[in-house]
BAFI-3210 file (N, C-alpha, C; in Angstrom, 3 decimals, decimal comma, padded with zeros to 6 digits):
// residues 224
n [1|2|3|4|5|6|7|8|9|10|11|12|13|14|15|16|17|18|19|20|21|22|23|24|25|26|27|28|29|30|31|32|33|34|35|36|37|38|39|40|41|42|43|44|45|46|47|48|49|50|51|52|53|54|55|56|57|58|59|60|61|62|63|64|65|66|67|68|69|70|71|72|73|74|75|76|77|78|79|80|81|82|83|84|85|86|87|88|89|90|91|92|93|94|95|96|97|98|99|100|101|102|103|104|105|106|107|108|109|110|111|112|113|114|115|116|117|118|119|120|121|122|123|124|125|126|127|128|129|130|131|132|133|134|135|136|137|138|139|140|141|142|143|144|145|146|147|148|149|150|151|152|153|154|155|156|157|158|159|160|161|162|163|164|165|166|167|168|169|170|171|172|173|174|175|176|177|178|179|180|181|182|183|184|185|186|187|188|189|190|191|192|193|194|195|196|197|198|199|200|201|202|203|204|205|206|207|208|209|210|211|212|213|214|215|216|217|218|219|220|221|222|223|224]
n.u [007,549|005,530|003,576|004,443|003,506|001,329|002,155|000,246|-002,052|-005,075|-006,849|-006,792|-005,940|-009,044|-009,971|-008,901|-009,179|-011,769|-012,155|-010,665|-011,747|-014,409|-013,957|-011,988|-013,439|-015,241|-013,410|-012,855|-015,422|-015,151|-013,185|-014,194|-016,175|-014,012|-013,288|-015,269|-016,120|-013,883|-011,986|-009,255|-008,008|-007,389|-004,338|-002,948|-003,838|-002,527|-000,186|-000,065|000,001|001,989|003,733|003,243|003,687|005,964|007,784|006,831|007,930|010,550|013,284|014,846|017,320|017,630|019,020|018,490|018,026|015,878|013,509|012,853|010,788|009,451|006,642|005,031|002,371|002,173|001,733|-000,601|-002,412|-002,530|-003,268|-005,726|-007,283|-008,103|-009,425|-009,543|-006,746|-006,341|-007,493|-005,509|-002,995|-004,128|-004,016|-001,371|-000,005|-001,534|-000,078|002,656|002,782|002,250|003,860|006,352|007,109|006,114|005,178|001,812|-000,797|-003,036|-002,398|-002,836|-005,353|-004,358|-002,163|-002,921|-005,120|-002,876|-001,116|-002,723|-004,950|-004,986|-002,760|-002,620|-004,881|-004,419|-002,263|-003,290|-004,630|-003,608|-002,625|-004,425|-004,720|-002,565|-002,557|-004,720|-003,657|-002,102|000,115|002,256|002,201|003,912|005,694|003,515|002,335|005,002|004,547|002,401|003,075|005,322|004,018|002,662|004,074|005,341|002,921|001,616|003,891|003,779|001,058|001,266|003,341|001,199|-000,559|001,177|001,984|-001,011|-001,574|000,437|001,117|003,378|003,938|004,856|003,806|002,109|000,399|001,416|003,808|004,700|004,106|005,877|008,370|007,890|007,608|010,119|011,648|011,460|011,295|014,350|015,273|012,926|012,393|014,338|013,730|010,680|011,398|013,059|011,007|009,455|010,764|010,502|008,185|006,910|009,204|007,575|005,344|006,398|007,328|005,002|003,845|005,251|004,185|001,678|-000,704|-003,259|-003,826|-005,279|-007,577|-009,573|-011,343|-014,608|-015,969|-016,355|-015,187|-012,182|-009,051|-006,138|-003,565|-001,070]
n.v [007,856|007,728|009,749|012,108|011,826|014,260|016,142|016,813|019,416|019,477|019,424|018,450|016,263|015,167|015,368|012,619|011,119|010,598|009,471|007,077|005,442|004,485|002,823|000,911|-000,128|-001,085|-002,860|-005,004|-006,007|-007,570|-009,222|-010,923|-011,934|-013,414|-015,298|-016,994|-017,613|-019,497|-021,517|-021,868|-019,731|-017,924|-017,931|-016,977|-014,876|-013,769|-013,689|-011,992|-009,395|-009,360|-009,566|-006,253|-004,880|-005,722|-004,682|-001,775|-000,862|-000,581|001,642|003,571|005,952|008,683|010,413|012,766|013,669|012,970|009,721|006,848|003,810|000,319|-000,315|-002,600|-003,996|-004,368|-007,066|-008,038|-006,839|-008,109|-011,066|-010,425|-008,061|-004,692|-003,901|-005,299|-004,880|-002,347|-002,493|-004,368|-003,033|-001,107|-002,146|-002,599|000,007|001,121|-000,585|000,011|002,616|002,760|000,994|001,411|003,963|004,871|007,003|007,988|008,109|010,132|011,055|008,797|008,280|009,392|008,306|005,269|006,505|006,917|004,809|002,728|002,752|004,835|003,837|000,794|000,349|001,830|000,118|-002,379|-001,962|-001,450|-003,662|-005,668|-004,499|-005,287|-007,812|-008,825|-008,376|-010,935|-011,263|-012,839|-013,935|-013,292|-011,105|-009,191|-008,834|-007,316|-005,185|-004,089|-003,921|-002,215|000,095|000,841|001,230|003,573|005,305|005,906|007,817|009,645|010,569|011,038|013,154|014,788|015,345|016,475|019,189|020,579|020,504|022,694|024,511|026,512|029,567|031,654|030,260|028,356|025,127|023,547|024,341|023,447|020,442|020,396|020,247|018,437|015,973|015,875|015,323|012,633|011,571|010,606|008,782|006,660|005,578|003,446|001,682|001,154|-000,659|-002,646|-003,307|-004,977|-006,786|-008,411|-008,963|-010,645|-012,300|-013,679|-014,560|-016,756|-018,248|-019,181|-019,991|-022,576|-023,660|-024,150|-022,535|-020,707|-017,556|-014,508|-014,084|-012,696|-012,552|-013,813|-017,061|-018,421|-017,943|-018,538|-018,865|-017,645|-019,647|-020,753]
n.w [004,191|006,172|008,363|010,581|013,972|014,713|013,122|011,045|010,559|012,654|011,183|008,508|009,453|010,587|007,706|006,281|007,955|007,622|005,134|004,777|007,113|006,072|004,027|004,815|006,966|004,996|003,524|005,677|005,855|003,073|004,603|006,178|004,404|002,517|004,280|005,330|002,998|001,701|002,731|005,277|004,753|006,262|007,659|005,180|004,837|006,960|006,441|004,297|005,859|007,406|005,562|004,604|007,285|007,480|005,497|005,415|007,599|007,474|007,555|005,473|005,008|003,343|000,231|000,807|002,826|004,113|005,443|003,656|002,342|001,734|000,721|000,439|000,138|-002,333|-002,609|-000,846|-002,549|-005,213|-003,829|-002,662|-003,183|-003,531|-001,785|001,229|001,282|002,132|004,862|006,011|005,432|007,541|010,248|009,957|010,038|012,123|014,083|014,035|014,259|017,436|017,971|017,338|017,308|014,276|012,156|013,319|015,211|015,385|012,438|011,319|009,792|007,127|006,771|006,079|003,595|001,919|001,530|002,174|000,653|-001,543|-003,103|-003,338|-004,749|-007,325|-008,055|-008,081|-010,326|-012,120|-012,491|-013,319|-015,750|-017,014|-016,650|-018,411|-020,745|-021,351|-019,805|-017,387|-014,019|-012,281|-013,420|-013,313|-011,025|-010,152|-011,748|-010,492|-007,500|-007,820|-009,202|-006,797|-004,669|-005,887|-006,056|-003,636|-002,098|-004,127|-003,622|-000,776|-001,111|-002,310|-000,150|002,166|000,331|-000,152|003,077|003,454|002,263|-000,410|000,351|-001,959|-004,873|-004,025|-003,653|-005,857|-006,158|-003,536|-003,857|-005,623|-004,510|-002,136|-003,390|-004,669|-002,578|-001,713|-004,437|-005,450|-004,118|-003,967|-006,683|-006,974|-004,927|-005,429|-007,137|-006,070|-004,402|-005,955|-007,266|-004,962|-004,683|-006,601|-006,459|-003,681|-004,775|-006,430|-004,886|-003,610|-005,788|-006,510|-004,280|-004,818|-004,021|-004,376|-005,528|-006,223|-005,227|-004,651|-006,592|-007,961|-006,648|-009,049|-011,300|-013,152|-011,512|-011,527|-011,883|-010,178]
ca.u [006,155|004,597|003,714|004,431|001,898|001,316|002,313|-000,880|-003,292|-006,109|-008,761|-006,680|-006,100|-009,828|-010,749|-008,163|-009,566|-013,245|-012,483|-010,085|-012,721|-015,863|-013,168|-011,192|-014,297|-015,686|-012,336|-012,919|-016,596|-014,810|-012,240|-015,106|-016,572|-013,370|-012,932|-016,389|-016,005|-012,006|-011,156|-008,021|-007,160|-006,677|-002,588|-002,649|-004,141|-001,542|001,512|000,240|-000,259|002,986|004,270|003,075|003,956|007,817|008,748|006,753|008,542|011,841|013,701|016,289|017,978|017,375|020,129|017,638|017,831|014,345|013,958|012,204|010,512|008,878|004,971|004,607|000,395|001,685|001,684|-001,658|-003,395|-002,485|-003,672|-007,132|-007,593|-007,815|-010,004|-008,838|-005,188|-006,507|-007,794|-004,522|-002,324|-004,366|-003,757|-000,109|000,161|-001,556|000,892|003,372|002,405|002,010|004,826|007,227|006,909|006,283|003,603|000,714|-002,392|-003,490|-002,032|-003,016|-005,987|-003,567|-001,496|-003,710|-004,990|-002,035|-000,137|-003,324|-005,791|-004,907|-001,353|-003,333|-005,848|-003,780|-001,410|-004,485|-005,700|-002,488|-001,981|-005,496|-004,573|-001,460|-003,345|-005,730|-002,544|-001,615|001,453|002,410|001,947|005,020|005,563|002,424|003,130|006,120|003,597|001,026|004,000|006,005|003,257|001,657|004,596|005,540|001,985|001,899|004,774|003,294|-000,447|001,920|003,508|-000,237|-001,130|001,548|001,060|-002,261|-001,547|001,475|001,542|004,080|003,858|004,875|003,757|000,850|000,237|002,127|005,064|004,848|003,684|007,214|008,737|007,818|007,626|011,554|012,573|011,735|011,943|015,864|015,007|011,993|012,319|014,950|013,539|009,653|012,287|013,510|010,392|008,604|010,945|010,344|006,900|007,311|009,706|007,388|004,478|007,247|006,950|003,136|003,722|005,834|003,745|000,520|-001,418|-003,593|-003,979|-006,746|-008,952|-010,563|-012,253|-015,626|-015,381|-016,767|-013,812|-011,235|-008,275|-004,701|-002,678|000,248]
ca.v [008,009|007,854|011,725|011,611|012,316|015,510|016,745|017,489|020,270|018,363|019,287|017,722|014,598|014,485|014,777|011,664|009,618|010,319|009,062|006,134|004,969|003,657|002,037|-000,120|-000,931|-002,330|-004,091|-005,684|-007,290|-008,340|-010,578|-011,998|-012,894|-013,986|-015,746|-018,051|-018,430|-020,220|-022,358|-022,147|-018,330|-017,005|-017,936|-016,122|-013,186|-013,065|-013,821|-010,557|-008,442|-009,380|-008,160|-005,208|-004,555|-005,426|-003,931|-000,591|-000,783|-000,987|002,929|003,563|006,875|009,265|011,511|013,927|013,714|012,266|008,394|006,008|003,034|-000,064|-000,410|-004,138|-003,425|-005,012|-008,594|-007,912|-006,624|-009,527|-011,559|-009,865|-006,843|-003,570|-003,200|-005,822|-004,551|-001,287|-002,934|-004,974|-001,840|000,033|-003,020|-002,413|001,234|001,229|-001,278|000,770|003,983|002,420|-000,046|002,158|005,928|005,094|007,316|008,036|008,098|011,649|010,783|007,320|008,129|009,986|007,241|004,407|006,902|007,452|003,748|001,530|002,968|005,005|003,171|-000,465|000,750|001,949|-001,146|-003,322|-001,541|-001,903|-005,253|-006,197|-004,444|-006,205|-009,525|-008,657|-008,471|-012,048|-010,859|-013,781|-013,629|-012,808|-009,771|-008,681|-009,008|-006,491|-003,858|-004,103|-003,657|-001,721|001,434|000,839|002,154|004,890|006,266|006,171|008,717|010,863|010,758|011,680|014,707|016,122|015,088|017,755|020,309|020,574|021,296|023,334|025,444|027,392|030,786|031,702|029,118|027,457|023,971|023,178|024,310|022,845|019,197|019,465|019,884|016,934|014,645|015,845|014,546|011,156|011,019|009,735|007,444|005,629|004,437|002,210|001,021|000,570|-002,061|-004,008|-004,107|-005,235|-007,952|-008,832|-009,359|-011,605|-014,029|-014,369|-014,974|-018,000|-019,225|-019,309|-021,011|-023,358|-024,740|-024,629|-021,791|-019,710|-016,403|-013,494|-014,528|-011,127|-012,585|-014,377|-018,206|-019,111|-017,272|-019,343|-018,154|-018,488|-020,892|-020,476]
ca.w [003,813|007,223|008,488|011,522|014,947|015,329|011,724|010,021|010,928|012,612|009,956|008,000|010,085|010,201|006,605|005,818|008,519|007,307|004,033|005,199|007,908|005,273|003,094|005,524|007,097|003,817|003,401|007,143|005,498|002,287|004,396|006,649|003,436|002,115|005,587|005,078|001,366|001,504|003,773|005,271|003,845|007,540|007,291|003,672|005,348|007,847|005,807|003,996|006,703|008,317|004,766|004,763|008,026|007,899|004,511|005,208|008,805|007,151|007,290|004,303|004,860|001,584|000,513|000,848|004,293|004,819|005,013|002,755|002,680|000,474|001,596|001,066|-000,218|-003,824|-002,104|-000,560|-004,256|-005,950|-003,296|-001,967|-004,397|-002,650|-000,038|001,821|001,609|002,899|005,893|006,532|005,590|008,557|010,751|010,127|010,551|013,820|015,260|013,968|015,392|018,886|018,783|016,476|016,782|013,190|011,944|014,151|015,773|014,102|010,988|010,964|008,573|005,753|006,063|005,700|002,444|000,549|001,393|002,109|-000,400|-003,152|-003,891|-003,625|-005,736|-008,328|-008,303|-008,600|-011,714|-013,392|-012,674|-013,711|-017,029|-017,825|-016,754|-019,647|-021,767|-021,222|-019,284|-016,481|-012,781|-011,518|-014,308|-013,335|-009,677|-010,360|-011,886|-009,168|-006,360|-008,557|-008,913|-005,553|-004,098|-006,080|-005,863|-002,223|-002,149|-004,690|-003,149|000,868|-001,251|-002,509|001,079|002,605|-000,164|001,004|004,252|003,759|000,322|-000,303|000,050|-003,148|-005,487|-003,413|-003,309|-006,729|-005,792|-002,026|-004,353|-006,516|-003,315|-001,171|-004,154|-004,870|-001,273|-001,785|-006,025|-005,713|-003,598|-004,075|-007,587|-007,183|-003,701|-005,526|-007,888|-005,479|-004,130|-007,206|-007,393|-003,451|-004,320|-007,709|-005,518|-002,990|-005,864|-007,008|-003,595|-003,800|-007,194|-005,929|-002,978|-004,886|-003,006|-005,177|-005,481|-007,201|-004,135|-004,824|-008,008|-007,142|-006,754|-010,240|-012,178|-012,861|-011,066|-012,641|-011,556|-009,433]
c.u [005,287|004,481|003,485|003,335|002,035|001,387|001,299|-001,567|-004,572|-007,427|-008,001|-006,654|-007,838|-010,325|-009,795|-008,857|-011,151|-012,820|-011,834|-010,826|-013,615|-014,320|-012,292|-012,147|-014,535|-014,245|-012,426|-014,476|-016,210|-013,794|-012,793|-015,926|-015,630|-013,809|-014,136|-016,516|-014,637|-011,862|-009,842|-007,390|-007,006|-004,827|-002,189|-002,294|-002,673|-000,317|001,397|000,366|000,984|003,775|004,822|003,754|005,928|008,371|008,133|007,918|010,227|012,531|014,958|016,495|018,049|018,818|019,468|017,726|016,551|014,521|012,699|011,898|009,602|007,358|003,969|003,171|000,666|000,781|-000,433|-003,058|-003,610|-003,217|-005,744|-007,787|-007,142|-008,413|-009,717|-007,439|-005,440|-006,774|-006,277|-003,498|-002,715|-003,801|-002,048|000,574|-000,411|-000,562|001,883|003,279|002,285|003,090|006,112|007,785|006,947|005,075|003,122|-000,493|-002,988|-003,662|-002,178|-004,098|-005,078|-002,598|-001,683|-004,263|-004,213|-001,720|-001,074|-004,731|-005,536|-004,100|-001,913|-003,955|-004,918|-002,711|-002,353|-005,028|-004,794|-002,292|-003,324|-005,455|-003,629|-001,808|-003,999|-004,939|-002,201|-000,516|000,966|002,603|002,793|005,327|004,063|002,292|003,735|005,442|003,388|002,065|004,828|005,678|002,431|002,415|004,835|004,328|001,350|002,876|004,190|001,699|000,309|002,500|002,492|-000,453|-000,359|001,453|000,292|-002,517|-000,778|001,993|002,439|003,787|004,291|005,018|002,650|001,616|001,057|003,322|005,406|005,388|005,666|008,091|009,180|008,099|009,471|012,141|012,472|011,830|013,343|015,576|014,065|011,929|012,866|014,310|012,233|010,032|012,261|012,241|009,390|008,878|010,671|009,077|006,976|008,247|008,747|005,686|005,004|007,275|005,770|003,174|004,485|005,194|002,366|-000,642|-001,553|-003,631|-005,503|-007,834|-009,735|-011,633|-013,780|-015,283|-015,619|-015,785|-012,964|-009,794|-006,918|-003,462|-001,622|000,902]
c.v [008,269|008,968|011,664|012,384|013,692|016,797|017,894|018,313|019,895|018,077|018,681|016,097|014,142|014,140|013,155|010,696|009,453|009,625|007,774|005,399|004,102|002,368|001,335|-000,908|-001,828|-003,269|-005,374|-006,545|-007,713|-009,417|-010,840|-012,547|-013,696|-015,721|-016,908|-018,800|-019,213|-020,560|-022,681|-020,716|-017,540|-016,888|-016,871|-014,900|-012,948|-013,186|-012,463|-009,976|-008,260|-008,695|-007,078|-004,635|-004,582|-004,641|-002,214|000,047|-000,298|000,813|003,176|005,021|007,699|010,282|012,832|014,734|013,675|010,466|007,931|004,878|002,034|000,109|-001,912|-004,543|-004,584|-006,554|-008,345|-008,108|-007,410|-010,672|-011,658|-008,652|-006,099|-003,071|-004,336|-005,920|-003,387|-001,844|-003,731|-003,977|-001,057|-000,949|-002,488|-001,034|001,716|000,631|-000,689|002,096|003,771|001,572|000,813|003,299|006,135|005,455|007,891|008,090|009,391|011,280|009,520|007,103|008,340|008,868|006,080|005,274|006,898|005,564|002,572|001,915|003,238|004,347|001,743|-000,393|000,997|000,918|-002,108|-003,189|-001,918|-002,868|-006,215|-005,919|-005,401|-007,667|-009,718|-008,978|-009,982|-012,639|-011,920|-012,843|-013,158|-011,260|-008,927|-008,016|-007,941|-005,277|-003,748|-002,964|-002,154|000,451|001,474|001,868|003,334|006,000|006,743|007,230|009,681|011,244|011,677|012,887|015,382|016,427|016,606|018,689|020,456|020,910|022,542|024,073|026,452|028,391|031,528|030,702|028,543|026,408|023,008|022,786|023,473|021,299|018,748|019,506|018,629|016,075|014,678|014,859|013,187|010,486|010,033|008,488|005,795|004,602|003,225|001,395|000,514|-000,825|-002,830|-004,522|-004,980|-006,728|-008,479|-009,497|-010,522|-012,695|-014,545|-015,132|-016,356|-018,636|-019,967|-020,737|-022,414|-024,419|-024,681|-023,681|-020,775|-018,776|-015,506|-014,294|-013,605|-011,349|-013,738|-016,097|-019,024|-018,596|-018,159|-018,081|-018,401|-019,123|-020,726|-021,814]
c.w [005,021|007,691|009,976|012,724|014,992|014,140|011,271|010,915|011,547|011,630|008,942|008,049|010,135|008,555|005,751|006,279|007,959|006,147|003,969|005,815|006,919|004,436|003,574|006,061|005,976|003,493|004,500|007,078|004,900|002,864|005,379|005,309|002,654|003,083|005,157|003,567|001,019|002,596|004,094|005,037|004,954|007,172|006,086|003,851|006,042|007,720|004,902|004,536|007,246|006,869|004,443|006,035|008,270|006,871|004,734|006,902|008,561|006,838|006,303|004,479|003,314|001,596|000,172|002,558|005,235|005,001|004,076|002,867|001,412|001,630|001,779|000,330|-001,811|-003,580|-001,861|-001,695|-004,885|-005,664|-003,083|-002,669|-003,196|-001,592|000,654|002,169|001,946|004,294|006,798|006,535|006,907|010,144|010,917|010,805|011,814|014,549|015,282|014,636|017,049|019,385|018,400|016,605|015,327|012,686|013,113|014,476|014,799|012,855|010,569|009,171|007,205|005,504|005,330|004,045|001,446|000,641|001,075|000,986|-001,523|-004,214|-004,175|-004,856|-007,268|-008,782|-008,614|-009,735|-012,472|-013,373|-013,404|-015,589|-017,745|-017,878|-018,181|-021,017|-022,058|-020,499|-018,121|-015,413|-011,820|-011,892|-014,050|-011,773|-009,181|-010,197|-010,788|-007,821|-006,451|-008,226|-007,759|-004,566|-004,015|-005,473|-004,637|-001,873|-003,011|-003,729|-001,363|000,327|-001,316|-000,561|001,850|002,087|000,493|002,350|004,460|002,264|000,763|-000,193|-000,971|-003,890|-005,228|-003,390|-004,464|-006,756|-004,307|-002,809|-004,252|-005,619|-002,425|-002,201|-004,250|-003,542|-001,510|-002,984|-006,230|-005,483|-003,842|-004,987|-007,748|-006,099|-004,487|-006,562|-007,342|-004,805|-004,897|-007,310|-006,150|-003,480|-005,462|-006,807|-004,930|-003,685|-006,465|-006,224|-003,466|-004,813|-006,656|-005,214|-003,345|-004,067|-004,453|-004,718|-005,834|-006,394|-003,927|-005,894|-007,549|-007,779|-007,821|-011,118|-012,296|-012,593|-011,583|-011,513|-010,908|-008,920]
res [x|x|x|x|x|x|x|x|x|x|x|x|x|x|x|x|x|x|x|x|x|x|x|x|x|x|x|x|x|x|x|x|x|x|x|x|x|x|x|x|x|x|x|x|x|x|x|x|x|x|x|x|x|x|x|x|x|x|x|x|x|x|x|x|x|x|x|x|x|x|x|x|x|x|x|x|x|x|x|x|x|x|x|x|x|x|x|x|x|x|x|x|x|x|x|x|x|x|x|x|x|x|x|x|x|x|x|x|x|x|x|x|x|x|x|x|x|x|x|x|x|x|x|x|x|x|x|x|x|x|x|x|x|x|x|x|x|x|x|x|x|x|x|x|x|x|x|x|x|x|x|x|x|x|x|x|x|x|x|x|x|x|x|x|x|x|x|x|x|x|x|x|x|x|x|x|x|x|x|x|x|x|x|x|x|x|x|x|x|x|x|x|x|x|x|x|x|x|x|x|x|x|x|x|x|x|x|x|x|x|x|x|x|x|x|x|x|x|x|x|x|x|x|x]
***
């Protein structure tokens, strides 16, 4: 998933980071307001972040002959909603790009877009739906993680389309392209990580540490 330095076109590297930039920021006020409103939710933070940071770190070989990766962001969603897992996703992907050669500086914005925005975002919505359902926290968990990943991989194929349309076909054909290279792969990998995130939600439950710290402090929050 990560595109690596140098990849993108720079007008593309900027229009990613312009639109990545406002929306990590605002994630970076929502967890100083977390930060004053919960006492104690620093550790939380940084048991997500570290997360994020080891499972998107993690390279699986595709038989595509690209590699693959989980993105970690479900944990986060569940936790903090989504702009605060954009902010900790960008957190990750810088250290990565500087400690890693994973990713990069250039491409930092597009990455932070596809892995720490749009895929959050969209794992947060679904998991907020199935909540609505009555569906339990772990099964819910799954979702969240589940489509956070996938859609991170689809949002990094539009992403190269976009830079790189086919010449016959355009940007369509470029899409079914990129998305093919990492299709084999991913689904079973956004599984395991689905369940990766649901264990560590049973952990939570376990030791009494809430969650849905994204919801304002008069909500009642569900129980873990």
């Amino acid at each position: 998933m990560h595109i690596a330095e140098g990849f993108l076109p720079l007008e593309w590297c900027a229009v990613w980071y312009a639109i990545a930039v406002p929306i990590v920021a605002y994630g970076i006020y929502k967890a100083k307001k977390l930060r004053d409103r919960e006492r104690g939710v620093m550790p939380l933070l940084a048991v997500a972040g570290a997360f994020i940071f080891v499972l998107s770190a993690l390279k699986l070989p595709s038989v595509t002959g690209s590699c693959s990766h989980p993105t970690g962001t479900g944990l986060g969603v569940v936790l903090f909603g989504p702009s605060i897992t954009a902010f900790l996703s960008a957190i990750a992907l810088l250290f990565q790009a500087l400690l890693l050669a994973h990713g990069g500086i250039s491409t930092l914005g597009a990455n932070t877009f596809s892995m720490g925005i749009v895929g959050p975002v969209i794992g947060w919505l679904l998991y907020l739906g199935v909540r609505k359902m009555n569906v339990g926290l772990l099964t819910s968990g799954f979702v969240a993680a589940f489509f956070a990943d996938l859609m991170t991989y689809v949002v990094t194929a539009g992403q190269l389309a976009v830079a790189f349309p086919a010449t016959k076909g355009g940007v369509l054909l470029s899409f079914e392209a990129f998305l093919g290279i990492f299709a084999l792969v991913q689904v079973p990998l956004a599984i395991v990580e689905g369940i990766a995130v649901a264990l560590v939600l049973r952990l939570l439950q376990e030791h009494g540490v809430a969650v849905e710290l994204w919801q304002p402090k008069e909500v009642s929050r569900s129980e873990v």
